[in-house]
C-alpha positions, 0 to 999 in steps of 0.5 A: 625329768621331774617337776616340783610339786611346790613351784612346779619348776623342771628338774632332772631325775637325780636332784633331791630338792627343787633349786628355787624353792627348796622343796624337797623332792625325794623319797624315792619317787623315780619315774617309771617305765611308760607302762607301769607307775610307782605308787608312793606309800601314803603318809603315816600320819593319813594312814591313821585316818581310816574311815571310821566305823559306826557309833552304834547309837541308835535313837527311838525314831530309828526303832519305831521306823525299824520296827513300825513302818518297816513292819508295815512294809514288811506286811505289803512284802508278804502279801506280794511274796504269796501271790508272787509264789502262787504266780510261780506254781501256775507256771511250773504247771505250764512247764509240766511241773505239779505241785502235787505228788511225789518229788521224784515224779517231775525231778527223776524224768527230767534228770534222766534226760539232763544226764543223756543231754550231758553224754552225748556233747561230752562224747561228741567234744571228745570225739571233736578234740580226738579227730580233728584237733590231734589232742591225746585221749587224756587231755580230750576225756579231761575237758570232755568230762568237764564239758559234760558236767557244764551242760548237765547242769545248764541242763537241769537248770533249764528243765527245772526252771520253775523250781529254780525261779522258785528258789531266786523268788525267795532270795529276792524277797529276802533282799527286798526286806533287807532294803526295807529294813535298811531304808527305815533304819537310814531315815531314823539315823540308826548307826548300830549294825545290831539293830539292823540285824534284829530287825532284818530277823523280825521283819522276815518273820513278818514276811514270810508269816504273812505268806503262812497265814494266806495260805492257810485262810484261803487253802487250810493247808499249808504249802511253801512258796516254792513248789517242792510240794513232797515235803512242804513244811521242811521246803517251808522251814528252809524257804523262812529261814532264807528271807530272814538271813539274807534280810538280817545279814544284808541290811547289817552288811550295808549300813556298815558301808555307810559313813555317818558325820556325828557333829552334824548328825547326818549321814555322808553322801552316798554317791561318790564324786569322783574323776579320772586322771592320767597316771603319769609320775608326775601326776601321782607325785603331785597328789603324793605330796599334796597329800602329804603337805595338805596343800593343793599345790599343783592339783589345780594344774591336773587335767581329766583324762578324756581319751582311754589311755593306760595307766589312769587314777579314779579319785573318789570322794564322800563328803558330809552334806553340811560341809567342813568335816573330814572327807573320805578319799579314795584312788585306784589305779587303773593299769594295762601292759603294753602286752596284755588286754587285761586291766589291773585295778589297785587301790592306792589309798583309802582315808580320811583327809581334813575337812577343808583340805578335802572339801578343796581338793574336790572343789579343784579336782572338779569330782562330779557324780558322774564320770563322763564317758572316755572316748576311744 
């Protein structure tokens, strides 16, 4: 049994059209099997509706926020960056690591006992796999080997923890001035992912170029952050070019995940609000034919899922804060065979609807910011 979308009357799975009003019930929708659901294909005409891409404008405040106050930013972020480094080298003496000497001197002891630490658990599962699981000498030397080969490296990692915070520093300063280049470019209104990439690129010059500069005040010489001392200026070089390519390429990659209203110069809202909803057949047909007929419908009638139950839909929405425009609206499936722990997400749809049609839609969904934890 089906019901219609429109008048929400019973019918039986073969009837084409709803005997009291009409409304034509069709296209395939055949209920499915209790663990799985059909999801329709979209209507063309949403199809067309992708979110749009940037305009590429980008005022003069967003450049003096880009690259005035984002500069000043940046300069607070190389000095952090330097002490933040200085902290580092402090704690790769307690670990027994210099910043003096040769290279080899702290990474060849330290790879040689990695490499014995690695042996002996590859030999001891093998000889675990071989005696007392009955595996075959091959299967055991295969996982044997590969064994060993995660424990050399958790290995190293752990030896040469200081080193590799070294390197996650520098990463994480590049982020940091991604974010500040993002934030300024966000509040100037800058809508150009090019932009943002100069900036990001100009911006981690200035952070690392502050960490150069202390250096060589306070030292007269120049190390890196990190504490790869044998060959400072290409650890150097190496560390610099880092920062500014995650700053250039993170901040452009984000703002191009944001969506921007032109009629109200403003930018959509950054939290999805969003709901889950059982994925019963009749539930996904109604929001088909909603869709479809830019109408509500039958949503009023949707309840919200409260218990864990597979299938469900998540149905999220980005809206323009001034009201009225066309609203992003996405849903995915959440799906779990009866036979299986593992769950399965797919997207159904990813569009754009009208704008009061949409606002509606989320007004009778009641999507919230939050999703309410489900109860088991």
């Amino acid at each position: 049994m089906k019901n219609c979308p429109a008048c929400g009357k019973e019918l039986s799975d073969e009837m084409a059209a709803c005997d009291s009003c009409g409304h034509k019930v069709d296209s395939g929708l055949a209920k499915a099997p209790e663990d799985f659901v059909t999801l329709p294909s979209i209507p063309v005409k949403l199809l067309a509706r992708k979110p749009p891409l940037l305009s590429g404008i980008c005022p003069t405040k967003a450049l003096l926020h880009m690259l005035g106050i984002a500069i000043i930013l940046s300069l607070a972020l190389g000095v952090l960056a330097h002490y933040g480094g200085e902290a580092i080298n402090l704690l790769g003496k307690v670990w027994g690591i210099s910043g003096e000497g040769e290279l080899g001197e702290y990474i060849r002891p330290r790879l040689k006992d990695a490499a014995g630490i690695a042996l002996y658990s590859g030999i001891g599962v093998v000889f675990i796999l071989m005696v007392f699981r009955g595996v075959d000498a091959f299967k055991s030397g295969v996982v044997g080997v590969v064994f060993a080969f995660v424990v050399f490296l958790l290995a190293m990692v752990i030896l040469l923890f200081p080193i590799v915070i070294g390197f996650v520093y520098v990463l994480a300063m590049g982020i940091g001035c991604a974010l500040v280049v993002l934030r300024q470019g966000v509040r100037g209104h800058c809508r150009n992912s090019t932009i943002y990439s100069v900036a990001g690129i100009l911006n981690g010059a200035v952070v690392y170029g502050v960490h150069v500069l202390l250096v060589w005040l306070r030292k007269g010489i120049f190390h890196p952050l990190n504490m790869l001392a044998e060959i400072p200026w290409v650890i150097g070089i190496i560390e610099a070019v880092l920062i500014i390519l995650v700053a250039a390429i993170l901040s452009s990659s984000l703002v191009k995940r944001l969506l921007y209203c032109e009629t109200h110069d403003a930018w959509y809202s950054r939290k999805w609000k969003q709901g889950r909803f059982p994925a019963t057949q009749n539930i996904v047909n109604t929001i088909y034919w909603a869709l479809d007929t830019e109408s509500i419908g039958g949503i009023g009638e949707l309840t919200p899922l409260t218990e864990e139950a597979y299938p469900f839909l998540v149905i999220r929405a980005l809206t323009c804060p001034i009201g009225g425009c066309d609203v992003r609206l996405s849903a995915t499936l959440f799906a779990q065979k009866s036979d299986s722990k593992n769950v399965e997400e797919r997207v159904w749809f990813d569009v754009m609807v009208p704008g009061l049609f949409g606002d509606d839609l989320v007004r009778t969904l009641d999507l919230q910011e939050e999703l309410p934890p489900l109860k088991k």
